[in-house]
N, C-alpha and C positions, 0 to 999 in steps of 0.2 A: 699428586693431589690435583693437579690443574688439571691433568687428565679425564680424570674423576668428574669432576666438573664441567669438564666439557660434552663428557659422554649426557652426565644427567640434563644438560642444558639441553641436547639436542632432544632428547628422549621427549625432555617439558615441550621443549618448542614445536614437538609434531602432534601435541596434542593426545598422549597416549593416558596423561593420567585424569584427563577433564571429565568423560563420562562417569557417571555416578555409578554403574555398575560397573566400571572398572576398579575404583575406591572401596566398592563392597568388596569385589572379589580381591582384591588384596589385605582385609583386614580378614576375610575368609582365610586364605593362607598361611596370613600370619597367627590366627587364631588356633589352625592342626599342626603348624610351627612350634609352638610354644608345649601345646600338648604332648608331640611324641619328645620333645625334650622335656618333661616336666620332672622325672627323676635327675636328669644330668643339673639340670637348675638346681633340685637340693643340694646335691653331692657339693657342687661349686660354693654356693654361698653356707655349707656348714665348713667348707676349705678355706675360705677368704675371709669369713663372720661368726664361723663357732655356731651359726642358726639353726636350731632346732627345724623338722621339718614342720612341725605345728605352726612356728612363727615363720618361717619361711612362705608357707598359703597364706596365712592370714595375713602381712603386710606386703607382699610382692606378689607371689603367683596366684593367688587366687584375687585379689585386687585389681590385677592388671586384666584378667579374664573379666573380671565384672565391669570394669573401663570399658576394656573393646565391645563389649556386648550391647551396653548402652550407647555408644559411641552412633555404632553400626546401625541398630536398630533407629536413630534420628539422624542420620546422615542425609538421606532424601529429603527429609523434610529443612534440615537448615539448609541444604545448597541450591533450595530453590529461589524464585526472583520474589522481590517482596513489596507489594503494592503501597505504597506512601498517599495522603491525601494532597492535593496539589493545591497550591494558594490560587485564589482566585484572580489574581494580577494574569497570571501566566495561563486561565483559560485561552482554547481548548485544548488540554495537555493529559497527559498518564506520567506519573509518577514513579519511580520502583529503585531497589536495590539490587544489584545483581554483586555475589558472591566470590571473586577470583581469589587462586590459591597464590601465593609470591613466587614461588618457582622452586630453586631449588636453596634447601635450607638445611642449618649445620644443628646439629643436639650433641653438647657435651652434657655429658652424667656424673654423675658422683659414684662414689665406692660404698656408702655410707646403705644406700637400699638399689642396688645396684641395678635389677629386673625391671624393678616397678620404675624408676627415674629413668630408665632410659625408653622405655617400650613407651609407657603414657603420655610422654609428649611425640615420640611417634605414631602413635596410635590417632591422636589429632591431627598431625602432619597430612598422613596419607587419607585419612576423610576430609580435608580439606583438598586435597588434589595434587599437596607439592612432591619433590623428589627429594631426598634427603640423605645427607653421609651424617652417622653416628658413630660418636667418638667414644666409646667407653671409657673408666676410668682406668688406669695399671696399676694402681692398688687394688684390687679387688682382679686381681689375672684370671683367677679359672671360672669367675661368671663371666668374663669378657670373651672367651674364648668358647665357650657357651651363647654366648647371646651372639657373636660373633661366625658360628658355625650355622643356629638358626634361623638368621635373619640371613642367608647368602642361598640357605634353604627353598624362603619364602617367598623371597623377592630377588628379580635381576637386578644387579649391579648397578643399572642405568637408573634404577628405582628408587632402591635404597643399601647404599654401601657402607662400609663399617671401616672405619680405618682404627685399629689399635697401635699401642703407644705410650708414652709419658709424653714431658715438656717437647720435647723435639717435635713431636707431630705435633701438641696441639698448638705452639708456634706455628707450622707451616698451614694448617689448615687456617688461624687465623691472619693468616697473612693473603688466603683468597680475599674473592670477591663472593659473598655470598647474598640471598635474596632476606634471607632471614635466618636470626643465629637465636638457638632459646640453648641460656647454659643454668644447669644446677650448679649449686659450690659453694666455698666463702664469698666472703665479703671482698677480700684484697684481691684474689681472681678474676671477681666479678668484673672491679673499677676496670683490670687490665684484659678484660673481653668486650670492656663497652667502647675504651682505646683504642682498639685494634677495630671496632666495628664502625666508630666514627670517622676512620679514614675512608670511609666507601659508602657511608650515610646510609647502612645497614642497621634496620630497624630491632631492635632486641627484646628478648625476657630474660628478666634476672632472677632468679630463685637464689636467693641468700639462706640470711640466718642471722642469728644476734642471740642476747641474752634475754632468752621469752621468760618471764612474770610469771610465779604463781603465789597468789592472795587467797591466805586463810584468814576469815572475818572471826571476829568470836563467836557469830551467829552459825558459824557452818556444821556440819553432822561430819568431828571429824574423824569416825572410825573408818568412814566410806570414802571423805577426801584423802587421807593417808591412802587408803586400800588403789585410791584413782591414780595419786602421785605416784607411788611406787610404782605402778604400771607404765606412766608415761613414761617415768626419766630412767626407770634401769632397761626398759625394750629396748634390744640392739645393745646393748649396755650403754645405753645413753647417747649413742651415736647416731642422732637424730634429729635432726634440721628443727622440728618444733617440740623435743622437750621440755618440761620445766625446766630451766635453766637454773632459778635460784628463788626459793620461796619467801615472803614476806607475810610473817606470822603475827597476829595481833599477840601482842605481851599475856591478855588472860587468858590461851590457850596454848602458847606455841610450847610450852613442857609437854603439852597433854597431845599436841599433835605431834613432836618428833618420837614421842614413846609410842606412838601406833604405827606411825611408819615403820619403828623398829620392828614391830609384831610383824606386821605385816612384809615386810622384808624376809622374816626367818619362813612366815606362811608359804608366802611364792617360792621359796629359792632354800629355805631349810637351814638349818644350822651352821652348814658350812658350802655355802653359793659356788666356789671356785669347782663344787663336785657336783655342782645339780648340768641335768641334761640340759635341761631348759635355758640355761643360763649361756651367753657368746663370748668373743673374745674381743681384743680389742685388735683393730685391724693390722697392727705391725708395730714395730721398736719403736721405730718415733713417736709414734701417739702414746704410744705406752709408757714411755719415759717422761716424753712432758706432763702428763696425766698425778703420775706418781710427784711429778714437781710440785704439783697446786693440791696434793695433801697436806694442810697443814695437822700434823699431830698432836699439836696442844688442843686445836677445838674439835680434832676427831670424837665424834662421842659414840660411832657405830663403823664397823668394816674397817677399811684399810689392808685388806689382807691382800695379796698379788704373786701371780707366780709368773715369771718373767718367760720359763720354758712353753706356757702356752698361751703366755700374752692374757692371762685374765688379772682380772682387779674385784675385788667383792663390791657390793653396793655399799655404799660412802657416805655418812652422814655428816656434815659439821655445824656446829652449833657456837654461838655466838661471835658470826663471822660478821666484818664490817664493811664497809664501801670500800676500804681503801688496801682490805685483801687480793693477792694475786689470784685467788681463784673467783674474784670479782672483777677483772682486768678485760677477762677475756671470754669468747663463749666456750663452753668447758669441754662440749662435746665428748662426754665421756661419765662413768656412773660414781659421779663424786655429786651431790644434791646438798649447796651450801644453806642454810638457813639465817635470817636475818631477822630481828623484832623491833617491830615497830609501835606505836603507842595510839594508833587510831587510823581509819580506813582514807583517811584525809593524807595522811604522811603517808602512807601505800601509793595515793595514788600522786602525790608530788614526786616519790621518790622515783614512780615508771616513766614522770613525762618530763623528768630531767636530765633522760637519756635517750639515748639514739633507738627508734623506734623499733619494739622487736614483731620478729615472723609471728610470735602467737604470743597471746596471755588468756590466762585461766585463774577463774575470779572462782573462790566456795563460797558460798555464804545462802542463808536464805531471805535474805531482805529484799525486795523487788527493787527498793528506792535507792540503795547502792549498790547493786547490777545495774541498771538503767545511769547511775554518774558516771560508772567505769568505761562503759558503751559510750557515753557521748561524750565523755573527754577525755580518754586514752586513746591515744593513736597504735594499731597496731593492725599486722596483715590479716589473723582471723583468731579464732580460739574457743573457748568453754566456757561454760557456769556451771557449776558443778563436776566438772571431767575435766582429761587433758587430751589430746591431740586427735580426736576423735573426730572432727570439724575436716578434717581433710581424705576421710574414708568415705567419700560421696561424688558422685558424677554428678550431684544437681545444683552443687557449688563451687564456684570458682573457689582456685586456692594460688594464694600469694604474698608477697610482703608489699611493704608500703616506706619510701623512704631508705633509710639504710638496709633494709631487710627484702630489699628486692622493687621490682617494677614488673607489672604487669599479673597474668594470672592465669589459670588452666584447670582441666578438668570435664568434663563435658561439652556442653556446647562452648565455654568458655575455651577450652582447647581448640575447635574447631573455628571462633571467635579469631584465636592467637594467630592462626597459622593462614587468614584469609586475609584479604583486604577487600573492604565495602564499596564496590564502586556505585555514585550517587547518578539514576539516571533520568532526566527527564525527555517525554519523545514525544515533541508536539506535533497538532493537529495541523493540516494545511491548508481545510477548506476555508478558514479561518484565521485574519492574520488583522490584531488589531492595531493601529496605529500611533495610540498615545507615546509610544516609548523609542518611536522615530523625530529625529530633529526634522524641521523647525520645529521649537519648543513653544508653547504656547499656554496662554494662560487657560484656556478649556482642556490642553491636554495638563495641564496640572492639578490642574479641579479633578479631574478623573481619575490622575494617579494616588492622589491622596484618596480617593472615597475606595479605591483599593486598596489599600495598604494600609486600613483604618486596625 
């Protein structure tokens, strides 16, 4: 691994990835990369994730494709210098920004969207200018080996290398010296990435997760909120960094909204989910077994069903479940959707901001005047009014948490934001050199610094 790092260090230091048409031409590469692998990417993540190839394009490969493309297409125009107005003290002077990439930078991914979380912040890496080792996750083996075969495809080794692996590598790689570390994952990984990154004052992104909110008002249309829920929290089967995590239902609808999720559950997924195509699996025994733990069967009131031989679990409903339930402990990451009722949109929003701040919430209702409370006094990383996770299918907004649910953010220019550092430049003039700001000090040169600095 230091190897590794030495090769990309030298690669950075000769200035091979600074030109801007050199940054095109490898998100070009990696863009015919990704293409003539675009069936071996289904095959993998229907191996690893049960994913349909439908939802395979629509949340990874074809999302990463619309990344890189927007990426590419503004790359020139962020990496250039950027003129600032200069204070009048510091006439005669030019002001500006200049862009530099950190050099060379580490991307651990998750197993959970496996394509898309690892490519997308590489995708900003390399239009920013860095060189980067990308660590896949080893729960998800046959997209890693995939992504892994393509990217050695796209790019030299010096550029961007892939080390695969579990804990043992990604100990060793966090035990370099890196320029910049961006990791997806939990929470408890995170603490011990940002650990491992403060011994060397290695600047970081943290992509978490938490238990993300969703508030049904009595005010909301809930045939369409149900129809939006069921789509966030069983995609992936729930295994999804901003699903609804757990709903908070006003008392004079929440009958009337878990009986359409139920509709709506049999509409998407059919009578018996464990047989629909459409429907994934759950990534392996362990999750699967913990999953099956935080079923409680007394407030089951839809699913439960499971077949251990192919790791599925049906969509999951429970009903009148309380704070101080185990499937309230933890974020659930999996398609168990606990429900909770509350008595007014005031205790909804006590109950969000007396917990550790989540990656997303998603408010229904059609009141403007409580969307606009939730907005300015819930703390949370991004989310919906009316929808669920749909806020992070855009290159034209950053996406991140806040607090426990992450630091920092990505996506568009925001990605190419992460993976740069701002240098602040001012370049004065010399035919001109005025004197106020040299010692002796004097009371006309302070008269004069003051009528600047006004």
């Amino acid at each position: 691994m230091r190897g590794i790092l030495e090769e990309q260090r030298a690669w950075f230091n000769e200035g091979n990835t600074l030109p801007v048409a050199a940054r095109l031409e490898a998100l070009d590469r990696l863009e015919r990369a990704i293409l003539r692998h675009e069936q071996d990417l289904y095959r993998a993540l229907k191996a690893d994730l049960g994913k349909s190839q439908m939802e395979a394009y629509m949340c990874e490969v074809g999302l990463t494709l619309s990344e890189l493309r927007y990426v590419r297409k503004h790359t020139r125009a962020w990496s250039r210098d950027r003129r600032v107005l200069t204070p009048l003290a510091q006439f005669p002077a030019k002001s500006f920004t200049v862009q530099e990439p950190y050099g060379v930078v580490l991307i651990l991914s998750p197993w959970n969207y496996p394509v898309l979380l690892t490519l997308e912040p590489l995708i900003g890496a390399l239009a920013a200018g860095n060189c980067c080792v990308v660590k896949p996750s080893a729960y998800s083996p046959a997209t890693s080996a995939v992504l892994a075969e393509l990217l050695r495809e796209a790019l030299p080794p010096e550029h961007v290398a892939v080390v695969e692996g579990g804990r043992q590598e990604n100990q060793g790689l966090l035990a370099q010296k890196f320029d910049y570390i961006f990791f997806t994952g939990s929470v408890s990984v995170g603490r011990e990435v940002m650990s491992k990154a403060a011994v060397h004052l290695t600047p970081v992104t943290l992509e978490l997760g938490g238990k993300s909110p969703c508030i049904i008002d009595e005010r909301a249309d809930l045939t369409l909120a149900a129809r939006r829920v069921v789509f966030g929290k069983y995609l992936n089967c729930g295994q999804t960094c901003v699903a609804p995590d757990y709903v908070l239902a006003h008392r004079k609808v929440k009958d009337a909204f878990v009986e359409k999720v139920r509709q709506e559950i049999v509409r998407m997924y059919g009578s018996h989910p464990l047989e629909s195509p459409d429907y994934g699996k759950i990534i392996n025994r362990k999750h699967f077994d913990r999953l099956l733990g935080l079923l409680d069967r007394e407030k089951l009131v839809f699913g439960g069903e499971s077949d251990p031989e192919t790791l599925r679990i049906a969509p999951s409903v429970l009903d009148g479940v309380t704070p101080e339930d185990p499937v309230m402990g933890e974020e659930i990451f999996g398609p168990i959707l606990p429900v909770l009722t509350v008595g007014s949109m005031e205790e909804a929003l006590a109950f969000v901001k007396a917990r550790p701040k989540p990656l997303a919430l998603y408010l229904f209702t059609a009141d403007k005047a409580l969307e606009r409370r939730f907005l300015e006094r819930a703390s949370f990383g991004g989310g919906c009014i009316n929808d669920t996770i749909i806020h992070l299918a855009t290159s034209r907004m950053g996406f991140g948490g806040v607090g426990e649910s992450g630091m920092g953010a990505y996506h568009g220019r925001k990605s190419f934001q992460t993976f740069s550092h701002e240098k602040s430049i001012v370049k004065k003039s010399t035919w001109l050199d005025l004197p106020m700001r040299y010692p002796p000090y004097t009371k006309q040169k302070e008269g004069m610094v003051r009528r600047f600095l006004k």
